[in-house]
Each structure stands twice: as C-alpha cells, then as structure tokens.
C-alpha positions as CSV (number, residue, x, y, z in Angstrom):
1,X,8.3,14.5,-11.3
2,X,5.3,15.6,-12.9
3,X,2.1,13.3,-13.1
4,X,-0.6,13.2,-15.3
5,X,-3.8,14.8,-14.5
6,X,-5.2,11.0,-14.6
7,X,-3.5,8.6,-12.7
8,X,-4.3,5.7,-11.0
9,X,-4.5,4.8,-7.2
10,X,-3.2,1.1,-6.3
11,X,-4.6,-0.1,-2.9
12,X,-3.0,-2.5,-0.8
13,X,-4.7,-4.1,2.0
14,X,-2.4,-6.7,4.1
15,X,-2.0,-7.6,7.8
16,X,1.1,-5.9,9.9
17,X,2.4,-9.1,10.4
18,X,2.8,-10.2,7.2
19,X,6.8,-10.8,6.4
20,X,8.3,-10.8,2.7
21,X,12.1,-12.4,3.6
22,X,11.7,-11.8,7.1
23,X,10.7,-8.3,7.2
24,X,7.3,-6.6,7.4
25,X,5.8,-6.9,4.1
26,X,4.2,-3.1,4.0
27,X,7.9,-1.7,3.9
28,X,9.4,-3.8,1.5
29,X,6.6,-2.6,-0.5
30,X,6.9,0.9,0.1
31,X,11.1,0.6,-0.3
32,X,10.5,-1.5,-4.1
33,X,7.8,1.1,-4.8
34,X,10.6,3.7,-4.6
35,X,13.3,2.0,-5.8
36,X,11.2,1.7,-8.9
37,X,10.8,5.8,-8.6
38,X,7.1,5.8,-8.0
39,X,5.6,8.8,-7.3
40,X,4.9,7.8,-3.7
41,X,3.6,5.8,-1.0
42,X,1.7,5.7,2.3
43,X,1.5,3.6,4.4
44,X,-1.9,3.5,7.0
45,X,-2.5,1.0,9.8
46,X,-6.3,0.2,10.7
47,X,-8.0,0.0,14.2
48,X,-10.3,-2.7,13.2
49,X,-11.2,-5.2,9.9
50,X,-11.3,-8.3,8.6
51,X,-10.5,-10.0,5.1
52,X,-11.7,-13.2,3.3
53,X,-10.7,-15.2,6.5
54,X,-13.9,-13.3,8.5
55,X,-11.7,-13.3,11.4
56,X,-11.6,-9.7,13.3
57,X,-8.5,-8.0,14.0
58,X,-9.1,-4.9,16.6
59,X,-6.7,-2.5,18.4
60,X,-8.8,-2.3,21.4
61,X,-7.1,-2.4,24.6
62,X,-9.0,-6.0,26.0
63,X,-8.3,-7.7,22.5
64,X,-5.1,-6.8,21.3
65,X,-4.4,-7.7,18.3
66,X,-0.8,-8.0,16.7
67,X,-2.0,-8.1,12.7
68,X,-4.0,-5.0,12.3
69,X,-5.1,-3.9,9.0
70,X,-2.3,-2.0,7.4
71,X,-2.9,0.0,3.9
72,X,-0.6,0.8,1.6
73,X,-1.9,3.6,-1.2
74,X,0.2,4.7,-4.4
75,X,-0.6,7.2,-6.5
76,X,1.1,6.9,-10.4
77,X,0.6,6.7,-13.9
78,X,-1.0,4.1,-15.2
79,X,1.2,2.3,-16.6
80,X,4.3,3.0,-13.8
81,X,1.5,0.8,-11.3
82,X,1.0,-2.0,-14.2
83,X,4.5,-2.8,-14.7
84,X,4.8,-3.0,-10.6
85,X,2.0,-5.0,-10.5
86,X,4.0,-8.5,-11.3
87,X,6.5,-7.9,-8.0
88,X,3.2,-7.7,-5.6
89,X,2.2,-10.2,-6.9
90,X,5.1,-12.5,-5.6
91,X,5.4,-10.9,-2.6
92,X,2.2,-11.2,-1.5
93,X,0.6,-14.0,-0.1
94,X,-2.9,-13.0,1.7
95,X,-4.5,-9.9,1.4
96,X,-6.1,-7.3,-1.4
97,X,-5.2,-5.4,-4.2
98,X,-7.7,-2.8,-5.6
99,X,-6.7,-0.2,-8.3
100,X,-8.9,3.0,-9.1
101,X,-8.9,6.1,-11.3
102,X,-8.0,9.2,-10.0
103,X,-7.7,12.8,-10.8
104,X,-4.4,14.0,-9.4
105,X,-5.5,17.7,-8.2
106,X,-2.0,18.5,-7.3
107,X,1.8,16.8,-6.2
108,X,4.4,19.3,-5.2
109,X,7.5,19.4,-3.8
110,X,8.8,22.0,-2.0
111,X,12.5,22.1,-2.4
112,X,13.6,24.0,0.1
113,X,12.3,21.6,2.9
C-alpha cells in the first residue's frame, strides 16, 4: 500500500477500561481499523491524564489506577479516516477524537520479515 505524501493522522484518546461489546474498546478499534485495510494503527497507554471529567488517572505504584489513558493513532488518506469516522463514532462513548495533517515521510514494508 502506498500512501499519499499528505495524509491525515486520527487521534484517539479513551480510557483502558472502556468496553465496546464486552471487550476493551482500543482493540476493537484497532481490529475494525484493519478490517477496513487502514494503513495502520498503534495503540499507546499513558502514565498519567485526565479528560473532561478532571478526574486524574495515574500509574503510580500508591494510586493505582485501572483506566489509564490509552491512545490510539492512525495514519491514512484522507478520506480512508472520514469514511471510518461514522463507526467511532458509535463505539465510543467518552473520550476524544482529534484529526491532524501530516506529511507521510516514509511507510515501508519489508517483505521478507
């Protein structure tokens, strides 16, 4: 797959325990992202943040928290990310979605790995 020099970056900002059907949201994001044939997705998991509720969620040792920040980022054509757009937006229920322009520098493939 070859993207365009311009692309777009979709952010997605949601707590780890967030469930779509039972399972954690962030991979049944990342599995319809690819079942779609996006170009990719990553998935990161935050130490500390807080949302629109103000309330702090922290991996430090004393304050445990189960929901930490978790970040999905997908990297596509613009208009791949619009028309996925619609199934976020009924499987999420709390949380953030931010889209950006980027220049895609390079995306390889090895294919011997």
């Amino acid at each position: 797959m070859k993207l365009p020099s311009e692309a777009q970056l979709l952010r997605i900002f949601i707590g780890e325990s967030d469930k779509y059907h039972g399972r954690p949201l962030y991979e049944k994001i990342v599995e319809e992202a690819r079942s779609r044939g996006l170009a990719g997705a990553t998935v990161l998991r935050g130490t500390i943040g807080f949302g629109a509720s103000s309330r702090i969620h922290t991996a430090k040792v004393l304050q445990l928290s189960e929901d930490l920040p978790m970040i999905i980022e997908i990297v596509d054509a613009p208009d791949r990310i619009a028309a996925f757009l619609p199934d976020l937006d009924n499987m999420i229920t709390e949380g953030l979605i931010t889209l950006e322009k980027v220049s895609v520098i390079a995306y390889r493939h090895d294919a011997k790995a």
